[in-house]
Each structure stands twice: as C-alpha cells, then as structure tokens.
C-alpha atoms as an extended CHARMM CRD file, in Angstrom:
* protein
*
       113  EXT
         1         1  UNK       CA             -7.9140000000        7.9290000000      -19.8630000000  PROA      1               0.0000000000
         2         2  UNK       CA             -5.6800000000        5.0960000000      -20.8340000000  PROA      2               0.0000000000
         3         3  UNK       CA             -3.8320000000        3.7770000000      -23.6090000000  PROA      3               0.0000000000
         4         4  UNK       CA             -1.6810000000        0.5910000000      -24.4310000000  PROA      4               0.0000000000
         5         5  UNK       CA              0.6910000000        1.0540000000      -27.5870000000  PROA      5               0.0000000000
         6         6  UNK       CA              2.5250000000       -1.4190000000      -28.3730000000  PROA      6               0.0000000000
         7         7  UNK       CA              6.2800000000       -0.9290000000      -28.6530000000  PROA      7               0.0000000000
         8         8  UNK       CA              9.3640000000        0.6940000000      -26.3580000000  PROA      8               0.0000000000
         9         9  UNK       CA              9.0720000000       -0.1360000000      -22.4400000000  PROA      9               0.0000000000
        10        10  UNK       CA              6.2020000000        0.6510000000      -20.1670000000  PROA      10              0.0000000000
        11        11  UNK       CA              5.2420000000        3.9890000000      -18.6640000000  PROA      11              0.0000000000
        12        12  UNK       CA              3.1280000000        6.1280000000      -17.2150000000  PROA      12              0.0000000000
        13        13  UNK       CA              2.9410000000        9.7640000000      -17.2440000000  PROA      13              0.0000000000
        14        14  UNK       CA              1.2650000000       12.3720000000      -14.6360000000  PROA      14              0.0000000000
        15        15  UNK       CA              2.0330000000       15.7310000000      -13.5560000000  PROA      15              0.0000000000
        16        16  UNK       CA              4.9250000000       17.7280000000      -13.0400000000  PROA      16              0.0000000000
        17        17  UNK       CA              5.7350000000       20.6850000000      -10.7410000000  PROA      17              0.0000000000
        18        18  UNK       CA              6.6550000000       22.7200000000      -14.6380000000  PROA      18              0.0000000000
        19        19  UNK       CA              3.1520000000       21.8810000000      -15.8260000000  PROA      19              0.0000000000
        20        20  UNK       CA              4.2270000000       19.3240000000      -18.8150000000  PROA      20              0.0000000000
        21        21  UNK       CA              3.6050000000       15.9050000000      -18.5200000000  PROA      21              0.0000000000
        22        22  UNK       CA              6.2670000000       13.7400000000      -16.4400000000  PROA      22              0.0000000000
        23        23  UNK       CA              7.2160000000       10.2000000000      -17.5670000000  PROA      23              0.0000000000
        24        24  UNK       CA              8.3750000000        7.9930000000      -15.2100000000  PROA      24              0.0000000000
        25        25  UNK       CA              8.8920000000        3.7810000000      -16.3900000000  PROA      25              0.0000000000
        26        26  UNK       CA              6.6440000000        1.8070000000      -14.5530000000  PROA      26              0.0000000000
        27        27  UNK       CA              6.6470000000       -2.5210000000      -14.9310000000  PROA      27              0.0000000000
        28        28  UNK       CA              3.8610000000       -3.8720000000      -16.4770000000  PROA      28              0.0000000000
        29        29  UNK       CA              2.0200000000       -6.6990000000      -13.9150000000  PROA      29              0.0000000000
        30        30  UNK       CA              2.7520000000       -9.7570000000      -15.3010000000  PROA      30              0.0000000000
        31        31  UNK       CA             -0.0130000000      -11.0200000000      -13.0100000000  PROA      31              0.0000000000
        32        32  UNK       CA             -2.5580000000       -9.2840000000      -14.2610000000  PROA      32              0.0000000000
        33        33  UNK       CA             -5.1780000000      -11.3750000000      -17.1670000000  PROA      33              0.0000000000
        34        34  UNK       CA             -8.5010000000      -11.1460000000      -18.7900000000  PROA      34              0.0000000000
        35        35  UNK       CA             -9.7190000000      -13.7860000000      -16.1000000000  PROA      35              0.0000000000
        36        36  UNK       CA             -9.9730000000      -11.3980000000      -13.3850000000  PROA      36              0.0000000000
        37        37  UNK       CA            -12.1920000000       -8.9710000000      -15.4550000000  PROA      37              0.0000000000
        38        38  UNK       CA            -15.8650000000       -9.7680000000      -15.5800000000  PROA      38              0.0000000000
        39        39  UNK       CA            -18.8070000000       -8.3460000000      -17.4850000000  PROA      39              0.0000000000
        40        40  UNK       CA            -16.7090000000       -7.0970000000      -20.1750000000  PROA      40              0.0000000000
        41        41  UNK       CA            -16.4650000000      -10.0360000000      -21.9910000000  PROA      41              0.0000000000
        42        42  UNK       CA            -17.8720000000       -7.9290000000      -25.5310000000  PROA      42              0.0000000000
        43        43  UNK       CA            -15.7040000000       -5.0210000000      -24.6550000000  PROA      43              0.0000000000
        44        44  UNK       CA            -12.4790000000       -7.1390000000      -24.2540000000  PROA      44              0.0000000000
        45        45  UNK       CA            -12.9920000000       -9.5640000000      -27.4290000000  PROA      45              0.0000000000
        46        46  UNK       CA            -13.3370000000       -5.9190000000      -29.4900000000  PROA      46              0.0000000000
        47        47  UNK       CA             -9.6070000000       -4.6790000000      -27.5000000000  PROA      47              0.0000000000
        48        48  UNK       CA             -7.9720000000       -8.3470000000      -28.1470000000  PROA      48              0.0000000000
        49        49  UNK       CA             -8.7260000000       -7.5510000000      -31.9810000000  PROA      49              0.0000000000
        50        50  UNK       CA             -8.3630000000       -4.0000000000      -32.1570000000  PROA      50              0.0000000000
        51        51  UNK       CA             -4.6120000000       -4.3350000000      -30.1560000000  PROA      51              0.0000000000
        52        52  UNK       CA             -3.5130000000       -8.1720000000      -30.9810000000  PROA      52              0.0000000000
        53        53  UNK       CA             -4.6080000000       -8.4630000000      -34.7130000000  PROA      53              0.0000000000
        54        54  UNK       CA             -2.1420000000       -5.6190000000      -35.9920000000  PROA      54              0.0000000000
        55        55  UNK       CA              0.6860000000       -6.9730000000      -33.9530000000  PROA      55              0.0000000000
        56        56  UNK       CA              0.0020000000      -10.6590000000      -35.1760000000  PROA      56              0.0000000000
        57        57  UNK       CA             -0.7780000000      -10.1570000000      -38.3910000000  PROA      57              0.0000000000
        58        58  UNK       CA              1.2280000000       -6.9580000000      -39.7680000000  PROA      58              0.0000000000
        59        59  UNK       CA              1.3950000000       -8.2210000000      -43.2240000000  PROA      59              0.0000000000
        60        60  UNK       CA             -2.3090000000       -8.3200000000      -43.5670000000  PROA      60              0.0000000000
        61        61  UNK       CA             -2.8490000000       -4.8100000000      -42.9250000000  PROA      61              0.0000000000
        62        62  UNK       CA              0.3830000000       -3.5340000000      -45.5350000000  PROA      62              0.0000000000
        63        63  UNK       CA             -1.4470000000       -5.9680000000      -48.3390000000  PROA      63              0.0000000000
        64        64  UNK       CA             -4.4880000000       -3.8320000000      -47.8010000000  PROA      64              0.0000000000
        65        65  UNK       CA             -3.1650000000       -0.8450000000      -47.3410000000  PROA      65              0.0000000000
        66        66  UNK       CA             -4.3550000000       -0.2610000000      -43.8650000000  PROA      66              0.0000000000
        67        67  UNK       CA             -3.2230000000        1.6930000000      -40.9480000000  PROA      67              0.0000000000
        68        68  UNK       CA             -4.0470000000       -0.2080000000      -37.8360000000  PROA      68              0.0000000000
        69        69  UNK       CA             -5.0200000000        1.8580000000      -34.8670000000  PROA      69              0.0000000000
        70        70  UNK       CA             -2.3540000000        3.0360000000      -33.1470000000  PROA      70              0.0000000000
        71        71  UNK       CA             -3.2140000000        3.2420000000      -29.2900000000  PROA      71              0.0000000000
        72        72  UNK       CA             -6.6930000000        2.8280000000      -27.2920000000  PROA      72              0.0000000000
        73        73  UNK       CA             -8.6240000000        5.8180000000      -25.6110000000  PROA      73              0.0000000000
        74        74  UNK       CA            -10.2230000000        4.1970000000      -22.5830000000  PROA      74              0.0000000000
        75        75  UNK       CA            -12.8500000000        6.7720000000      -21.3690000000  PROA      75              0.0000000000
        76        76  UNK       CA            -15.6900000000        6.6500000000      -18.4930000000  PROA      76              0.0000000000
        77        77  UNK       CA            -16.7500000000        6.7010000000      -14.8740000000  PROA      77              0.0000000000
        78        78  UNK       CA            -14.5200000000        5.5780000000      -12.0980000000  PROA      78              0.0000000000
        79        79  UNK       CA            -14.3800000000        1.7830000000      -11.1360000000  PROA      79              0.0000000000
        80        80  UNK       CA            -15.8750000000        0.6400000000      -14.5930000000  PROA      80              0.0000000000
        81        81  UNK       CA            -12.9860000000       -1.6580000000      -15.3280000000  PROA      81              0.0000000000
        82        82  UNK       CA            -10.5490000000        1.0480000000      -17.3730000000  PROA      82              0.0000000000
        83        83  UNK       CA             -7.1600000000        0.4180000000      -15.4560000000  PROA      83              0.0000000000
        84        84  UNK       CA             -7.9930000000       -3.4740000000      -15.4220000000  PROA      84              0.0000000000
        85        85  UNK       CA             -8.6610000000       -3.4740000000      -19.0360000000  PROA      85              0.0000000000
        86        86  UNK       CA             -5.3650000000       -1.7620000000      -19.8600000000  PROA      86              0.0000000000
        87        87  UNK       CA             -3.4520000000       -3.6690000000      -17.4320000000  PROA      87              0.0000000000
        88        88  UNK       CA             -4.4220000000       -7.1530000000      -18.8230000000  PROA      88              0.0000000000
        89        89  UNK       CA             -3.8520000000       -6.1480000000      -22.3780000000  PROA      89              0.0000000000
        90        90  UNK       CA             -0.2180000000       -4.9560000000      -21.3490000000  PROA      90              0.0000000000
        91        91  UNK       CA              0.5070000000       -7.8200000000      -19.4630000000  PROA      91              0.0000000000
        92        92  UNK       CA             -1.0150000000      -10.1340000000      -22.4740000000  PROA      92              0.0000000000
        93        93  UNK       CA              0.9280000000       -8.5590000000      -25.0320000000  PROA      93              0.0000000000
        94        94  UNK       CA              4.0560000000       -8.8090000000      -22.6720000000  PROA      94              0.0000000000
        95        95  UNK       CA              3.1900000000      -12.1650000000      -22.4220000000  PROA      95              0.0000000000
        96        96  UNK       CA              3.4980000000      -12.4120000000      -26.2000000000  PROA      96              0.0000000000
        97        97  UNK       CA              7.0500000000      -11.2620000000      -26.9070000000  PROA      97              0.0000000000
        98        98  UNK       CA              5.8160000000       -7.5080000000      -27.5420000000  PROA      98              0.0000000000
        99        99  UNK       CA              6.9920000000       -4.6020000000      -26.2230000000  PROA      99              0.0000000000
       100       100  UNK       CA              4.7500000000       -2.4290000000      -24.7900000000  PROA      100             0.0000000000
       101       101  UNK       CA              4.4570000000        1.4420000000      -23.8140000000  PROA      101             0.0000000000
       102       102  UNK       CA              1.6960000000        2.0820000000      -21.1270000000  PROA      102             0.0000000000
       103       103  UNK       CA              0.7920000000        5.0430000000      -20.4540000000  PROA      103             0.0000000000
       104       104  UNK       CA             -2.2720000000        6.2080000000      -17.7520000000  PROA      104             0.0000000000
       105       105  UNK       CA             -3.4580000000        9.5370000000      -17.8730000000  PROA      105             0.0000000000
       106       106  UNK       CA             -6.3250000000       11.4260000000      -16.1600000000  PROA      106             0.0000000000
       107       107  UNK       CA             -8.5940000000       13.5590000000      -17.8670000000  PROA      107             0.0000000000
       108       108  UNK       CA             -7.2920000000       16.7160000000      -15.9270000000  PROA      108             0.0000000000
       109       109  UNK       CA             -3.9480000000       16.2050000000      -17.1990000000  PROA      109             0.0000000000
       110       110  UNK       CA             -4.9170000000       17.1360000000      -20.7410000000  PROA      110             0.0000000000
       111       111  UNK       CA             -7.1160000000       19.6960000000      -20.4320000000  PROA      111             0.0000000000
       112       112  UNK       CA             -5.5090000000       23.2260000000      -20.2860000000  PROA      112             0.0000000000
       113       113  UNK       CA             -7.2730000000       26.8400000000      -20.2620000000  PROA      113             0.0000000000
C-alpha cells in the first residue's frame, strides 16, 4: 500500500523493533515521470486529477464546499506498477513547487491480531 499526500517532506515508514510504525525521511526521485510507466495510461490520468486538481485549484473545491481526497490507497499484486505510480506523482508534484509526504507501507504493517 502506498500513498502520496501532499504537504511536509517525504517519508516512508516500516517497522520498528517496538512494533509501531518507524518514520524515517526518504528524497523523493526527481528522476522518476509518467513516461516510464506504461499501460496505465487510464489509471494515471484518474491519479493526475484526483492528486493535482485539489492542489491547483483549491479555491474551486472551498466554492463548492468540497473536501478533496486527502491521500491515495494504492492496493494490488506485486510488480503491477504501485511504487512507480507513487513515485512519479511525488516527483511531479515536487516538480510543481509542492511539498510532498510519501509514505510506502506494506500490507503486513497494518494489520495487527
């Protein structure tokens, strides 16, 4: 599971010997863009306005009265693109001025007894 929020500087979180959840700042690839991705050309467009039309247009959504999303839940099998995704969208919204948090998670991580 991964998410890109936008705002604060990037992380990512894993385990820790306590059991919690340990952050540690991590630098967003700079390198990374939508170009290298391919055969997700649907899924992407859908990110780009789910992430980038909030941050661009934050007046729109207080005239309606609308609370933008406020992270993205990437879920499925291994090698499907996930970390890619969520990489280019940091980098992209780096790339913009924004700040960015990134965190990457594993599905193990949140699941508890």
């Amino acid at each position: 599971m991964h998410g890109c929020v936008p705002t604060g500087g990037a992380q990512t979180a894993g385990p820790s010997s306590k059991g919690g959840a340990d952050i540690q700042p991590v630098k967003v690839d700079g390198t990374v863009g939508f170009e290298q991705i391919g055969g997700l050309a649907h899924y992407i467009d859908s990110l780009k306005e789910m992430v980038f039309f909030p941050l661009l247009y934050p007046d729109f959504f207080a005239k309606y009265h609308i609370t933008p999303p406020r992270g993205v839940l990437l879920s499925g099998p291994p090698g499907t693109g996930k970390t890619l995704i969520a990489r280019a969208m940091a980098s992209a919204a780096s790339r913009a001025g924004q700040k960015v948090n990134f965190y990457m998670r594993k599905g193990a991580d949140v699941l508890s007894k």
